[in-house]
N, C-alpha and C positions, 0 to 999 in steps of 0.2 A: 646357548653355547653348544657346538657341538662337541661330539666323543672328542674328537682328535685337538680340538682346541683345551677341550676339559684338561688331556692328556700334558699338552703342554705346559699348561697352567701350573700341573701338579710339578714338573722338572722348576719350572720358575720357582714355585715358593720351596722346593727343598733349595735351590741353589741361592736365593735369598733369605730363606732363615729356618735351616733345617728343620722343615718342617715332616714329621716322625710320620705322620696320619696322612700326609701325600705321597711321602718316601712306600708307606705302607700300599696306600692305592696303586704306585707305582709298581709295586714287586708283585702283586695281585694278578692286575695286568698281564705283564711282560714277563715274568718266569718260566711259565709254562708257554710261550710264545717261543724265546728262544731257545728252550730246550729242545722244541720240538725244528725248529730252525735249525740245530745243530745238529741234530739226531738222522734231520733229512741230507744232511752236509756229510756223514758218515762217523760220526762220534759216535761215542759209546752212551748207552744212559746214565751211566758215572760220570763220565766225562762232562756231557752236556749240561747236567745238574751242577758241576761244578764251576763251570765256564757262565752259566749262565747267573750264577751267585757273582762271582768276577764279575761279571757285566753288571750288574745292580750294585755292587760294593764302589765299583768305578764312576757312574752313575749318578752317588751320594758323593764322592767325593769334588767329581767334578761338573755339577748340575750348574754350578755359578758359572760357567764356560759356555751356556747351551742359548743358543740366540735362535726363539720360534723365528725371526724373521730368516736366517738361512736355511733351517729346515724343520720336517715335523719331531715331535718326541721321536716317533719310531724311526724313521730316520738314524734318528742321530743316535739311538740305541742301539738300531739291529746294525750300525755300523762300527758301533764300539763291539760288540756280541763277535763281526766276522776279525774282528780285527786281533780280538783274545783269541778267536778258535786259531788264524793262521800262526800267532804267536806261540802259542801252547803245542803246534803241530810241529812248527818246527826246531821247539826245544825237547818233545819225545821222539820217542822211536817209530812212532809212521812217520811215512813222511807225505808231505802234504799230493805228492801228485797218487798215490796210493787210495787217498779220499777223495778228490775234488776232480768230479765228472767231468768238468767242465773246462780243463785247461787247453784243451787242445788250440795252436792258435787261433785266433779270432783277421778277419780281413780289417783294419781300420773301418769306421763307417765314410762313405762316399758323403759328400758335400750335400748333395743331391737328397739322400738318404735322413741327413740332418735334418736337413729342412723341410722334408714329406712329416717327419717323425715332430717335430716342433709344432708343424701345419695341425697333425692328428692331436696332440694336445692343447691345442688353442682349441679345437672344434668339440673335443671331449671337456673340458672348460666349461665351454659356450653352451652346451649341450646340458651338463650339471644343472645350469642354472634356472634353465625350461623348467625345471622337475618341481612338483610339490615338496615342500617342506621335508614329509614322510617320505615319498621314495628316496629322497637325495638325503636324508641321513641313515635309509637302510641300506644303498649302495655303497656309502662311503665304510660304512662299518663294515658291510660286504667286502668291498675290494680293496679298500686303501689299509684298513685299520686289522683284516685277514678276520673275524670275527665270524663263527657259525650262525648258522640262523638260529639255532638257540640259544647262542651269547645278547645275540640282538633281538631275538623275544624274550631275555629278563630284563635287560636294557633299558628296553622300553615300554618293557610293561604292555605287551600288545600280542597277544596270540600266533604261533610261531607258522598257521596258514596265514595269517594277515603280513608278516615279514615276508615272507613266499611272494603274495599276491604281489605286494610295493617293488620287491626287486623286480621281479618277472615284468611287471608294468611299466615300471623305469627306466629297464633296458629295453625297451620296444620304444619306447619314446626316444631315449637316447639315441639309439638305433634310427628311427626316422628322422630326426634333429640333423644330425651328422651324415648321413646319406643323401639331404636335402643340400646338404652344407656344401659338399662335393660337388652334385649335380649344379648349384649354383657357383661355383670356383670353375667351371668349364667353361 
């Protein structure tokens, strides 16, 4: 099973039967995930420690709500996480555009744009699947699951140049997969 499946797994059985030792694996995880997630958002280390306890308290309460098939754990965490920080923002005294780098408006995405952007994730997909076993569970811990290469050399039990080698490797594969993908979509 992979990380991110494990991950899942773990919100299922606390939302079916509060299960304390997955709740626990959960907060392991992700505490330090969103703190640091809020911390880059412009919180304070108080703050984020606190909001990020909120997220996991919210979590436990509402894990029976959490459907893997619409999205992953993290997902559906660090979306509860932003959704506390802009709530808590805007019941103190910053206010949210004082924090959040990023409001400036945005252009709607063009049709066009969708669909290159759709295309690119089909092909990064298609691409995953070329991969050995080991590169494509050290990518995925890599890029989806946000995971240090030291997180993924205790993980897995595998020397933290051997997590090196499989990313590096993976992405060069990926990388020709997907550039072939194009060259053939001409």
């Amino acid at each position: 099973m992979s990380p991110s499946r494990a991950l899942d797994e773990l919100v299922v059985r606390v939302g079916e039967s509060r299960d304390r030792q997955a709740f626990a694996g959960l907060f392991d995880h992700y505490a330090p995930r969103i703190k640091a997630l809020l911390m880059r958002g412009g919180a304070s280390a108080s703050a984020a420690e606190e909001l990020a306890q909120e997220t996991l308290l919210t979590v436990w309460r509402k894990a029976h709500l959490f459907d893997p098939a619409r999205a992953s754990a993290a997902a559906w965490i660090f979306t509860i996480a932003r959704n506390l920080r802009i709530d808590h923002f805007r019941r103190g005294s910053v206010t949210l555009h004082e924090l959040d780098f990023h409001l400036e408006a945005e252009e709607p995405a063009q049709p066009d744009a969708i669909l290159s952007g759709a295309q690119d994730a089909q092909r990064v997909r298609a691409a995953m699947l070329s991969l050995n076993a080991d590169q494509a569970a050290a990518i995925e811990m890599a890029f989806f699951q946000e995971q240090t290469h030291a997180e993924i050399s205790r993980t897995l039990g595998v020397p933290l140049g051997t997590v090196k080698a499989r990313i590096r490797f993976g992405m060069m594969k990926l990388r020709a997969c997907i550039e072939r993908d194009r060259g053939d979509a001409s």
